[in-house]
C-alpha positions as CSV (number, residue, x, y, z in Angstrom):
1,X,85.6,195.4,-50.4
2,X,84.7,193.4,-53.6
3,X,86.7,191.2,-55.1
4,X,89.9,192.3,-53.0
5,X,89.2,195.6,-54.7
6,X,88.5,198.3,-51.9
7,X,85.4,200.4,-53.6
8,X,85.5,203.8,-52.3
9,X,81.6,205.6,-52.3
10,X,82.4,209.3,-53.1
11,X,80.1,211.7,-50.8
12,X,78.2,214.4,-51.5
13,X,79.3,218.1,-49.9
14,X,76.8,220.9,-49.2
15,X,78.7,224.2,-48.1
16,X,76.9,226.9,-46.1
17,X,78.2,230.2,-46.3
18,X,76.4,231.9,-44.3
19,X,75.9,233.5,-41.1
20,X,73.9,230.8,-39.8
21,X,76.0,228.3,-40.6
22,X,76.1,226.2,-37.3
23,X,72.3,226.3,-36.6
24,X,71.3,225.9,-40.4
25,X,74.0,222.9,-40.4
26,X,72.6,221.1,-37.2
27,X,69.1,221.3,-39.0
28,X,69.7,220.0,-42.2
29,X,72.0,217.2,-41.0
30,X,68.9,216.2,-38.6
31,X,66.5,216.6,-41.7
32,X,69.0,214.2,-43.7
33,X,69.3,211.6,-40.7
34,X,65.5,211.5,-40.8
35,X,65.4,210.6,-44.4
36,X,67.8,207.6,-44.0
37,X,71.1,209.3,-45.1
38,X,74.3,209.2,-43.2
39,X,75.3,212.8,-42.5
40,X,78.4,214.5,-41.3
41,X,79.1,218.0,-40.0
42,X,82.8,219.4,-41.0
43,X,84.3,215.9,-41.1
44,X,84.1,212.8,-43.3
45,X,83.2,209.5,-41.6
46,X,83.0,206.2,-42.6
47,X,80.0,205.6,-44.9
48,X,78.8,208.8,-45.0
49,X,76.4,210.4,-47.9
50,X,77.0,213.8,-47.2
51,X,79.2,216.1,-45.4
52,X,77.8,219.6,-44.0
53,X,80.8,222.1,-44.3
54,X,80.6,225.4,-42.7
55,X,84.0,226.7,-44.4
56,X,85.4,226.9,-47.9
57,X,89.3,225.0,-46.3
58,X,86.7,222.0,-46.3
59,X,86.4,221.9,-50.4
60,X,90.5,221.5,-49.8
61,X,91.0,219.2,-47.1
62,X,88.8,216.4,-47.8
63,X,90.7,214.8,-50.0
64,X,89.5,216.4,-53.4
65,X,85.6,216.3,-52.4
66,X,84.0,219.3,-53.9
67,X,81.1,221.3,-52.7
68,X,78.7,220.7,-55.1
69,X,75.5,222.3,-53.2
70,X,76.4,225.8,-51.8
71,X,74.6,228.1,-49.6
72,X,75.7,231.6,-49.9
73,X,74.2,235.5,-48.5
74,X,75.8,236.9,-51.5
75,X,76.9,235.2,-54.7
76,X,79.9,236.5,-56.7
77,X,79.8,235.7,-60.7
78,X,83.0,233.7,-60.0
79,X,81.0,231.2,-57.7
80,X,78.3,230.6,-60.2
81,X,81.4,228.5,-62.5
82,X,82.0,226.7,-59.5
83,X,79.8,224.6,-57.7
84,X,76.6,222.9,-59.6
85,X,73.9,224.4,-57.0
86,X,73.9,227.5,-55.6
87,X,71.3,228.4,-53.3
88,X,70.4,231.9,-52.2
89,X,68.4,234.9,-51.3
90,X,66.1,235.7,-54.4
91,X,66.7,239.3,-53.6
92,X,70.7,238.8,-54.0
93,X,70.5,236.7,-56.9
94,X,73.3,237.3,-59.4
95,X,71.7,237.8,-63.1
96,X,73.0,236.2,-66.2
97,X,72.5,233.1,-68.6
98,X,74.4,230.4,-66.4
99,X,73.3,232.1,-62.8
100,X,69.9,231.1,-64.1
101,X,70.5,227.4,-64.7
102,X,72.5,226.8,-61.6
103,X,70.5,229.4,-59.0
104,X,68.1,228.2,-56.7
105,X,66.6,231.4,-54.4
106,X,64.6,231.4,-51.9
107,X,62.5,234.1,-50.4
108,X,59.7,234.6,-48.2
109,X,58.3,238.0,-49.4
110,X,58.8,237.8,-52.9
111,X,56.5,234.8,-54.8
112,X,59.4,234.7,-58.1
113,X,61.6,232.8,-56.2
114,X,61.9,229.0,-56.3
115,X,61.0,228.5,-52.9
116,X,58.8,230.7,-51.2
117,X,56.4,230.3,-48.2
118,X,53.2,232.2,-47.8
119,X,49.9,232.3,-45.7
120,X,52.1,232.2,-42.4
121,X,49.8,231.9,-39.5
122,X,51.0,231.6,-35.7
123,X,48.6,230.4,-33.0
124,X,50.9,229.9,-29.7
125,X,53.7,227.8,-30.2
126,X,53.1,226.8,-33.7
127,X,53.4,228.2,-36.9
128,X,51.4,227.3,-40.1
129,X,52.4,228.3,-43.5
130,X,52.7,226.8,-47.3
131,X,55.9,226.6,-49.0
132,X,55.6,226.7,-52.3
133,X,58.5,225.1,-54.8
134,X,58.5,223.9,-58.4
135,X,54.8,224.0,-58.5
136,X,54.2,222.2,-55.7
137,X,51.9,223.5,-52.6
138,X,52.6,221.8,-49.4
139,X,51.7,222.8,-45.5
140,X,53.9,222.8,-43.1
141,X,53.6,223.2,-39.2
142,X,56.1,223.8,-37.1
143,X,57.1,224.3,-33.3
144,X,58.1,227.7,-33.1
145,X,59.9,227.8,-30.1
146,X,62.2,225.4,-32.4
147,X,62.5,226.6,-35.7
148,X,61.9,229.7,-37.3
149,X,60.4,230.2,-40.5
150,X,63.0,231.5,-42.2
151,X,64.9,228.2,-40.8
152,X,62.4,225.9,-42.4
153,X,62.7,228.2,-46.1
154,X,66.5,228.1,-45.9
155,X,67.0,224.4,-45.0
156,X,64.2,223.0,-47.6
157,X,65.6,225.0,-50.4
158,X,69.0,223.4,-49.8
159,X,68.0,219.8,-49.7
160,X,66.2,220.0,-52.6
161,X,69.4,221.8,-54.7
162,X,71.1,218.9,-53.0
163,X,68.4,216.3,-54.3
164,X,66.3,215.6,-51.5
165,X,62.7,215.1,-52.2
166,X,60.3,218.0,-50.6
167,X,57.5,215.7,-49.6
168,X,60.4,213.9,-47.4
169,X,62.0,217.1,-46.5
170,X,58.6,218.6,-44.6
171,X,58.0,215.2,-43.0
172,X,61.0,216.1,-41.0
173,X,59.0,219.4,-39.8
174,X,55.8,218.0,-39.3
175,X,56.7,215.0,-37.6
């Protein structure tokens, strides 16, 4: 409150659409806890940054708050207009002039996509590999027995659509 006047701090949505929507949202809430942000799964609390939704009746029940980073399997035309990020599979990208601007894809077998990860090497329980995004070249290890590959690809890609630096995004992994 300032001044008697009640300021209201509007948070940030990310929407997965996916079929790993309640692992992927456990993650990336974990990954933004670790980087100092208050985080929320299908709820808003008080003083939180952002708010992990795992359905599109969120977009309509918190109070006007729309998804503006969006993880889908399968993007329609009619999403693209929607949201300001969309991340997805580089191999179900949508192709036209504004899918290009607001598309971010991920892939681990094809090296066009913005994020991609390659070099993957498993020795026991861990699992080495590069991931690759916006230039960028940075290792990563990981437990395996606690996230997959394909986890770490998926979750990285979102945060940084959503604005969360990569540097600060693999610290989570290789703590």
């Amino acid at each position: 409150m300032t001044n008697g006047v009640k300021t209201v701090k509007y948070p940030r949505m990310i929407l997965l659409n996916c079929g790993e929507a309640d692992r992927l949202s456990e993650i990336i809430s974990d990954i933004l806890k670790f980087c100092s942000y208050n985080a929320s799964v299908d709820g808003l609390e008080e003083n939180t940054d952002y708010i992990i939704s795992k359905s599109y009746d969120d977009i309509i029940d918190n109070d006007g708050i729309i998804a503006d980073t969006v993880l889908s399997d399968c993007v329609e035309e009619n999403e693209i207009l929607r949201f300001r990020r969309i991340v997805t599979p580089y191999e179900k990208a949508a192709e036209s002039e504004e899918s290009e601007k607001k598309l971010l894809t991920y892939s681990a077998e094809n090296y066009s996509a913005d994020v991609t990860c390659r070099n993957i090497s498993t020795q026991g329980d861990s699992t080495v590999f590069d991931i690759l995004s916006g230039g960028i070249l940075s290792r990563v290890r990981i437990n395996s027995s606690i996230y997959s590959v394909s986890e770490v690809l998926i979750c990285t890609s979102v945060l940084i659509a959503a604005g969360i630096p990569l540097a600060a995004i693999l610290s989570f992994f290789n703590k």
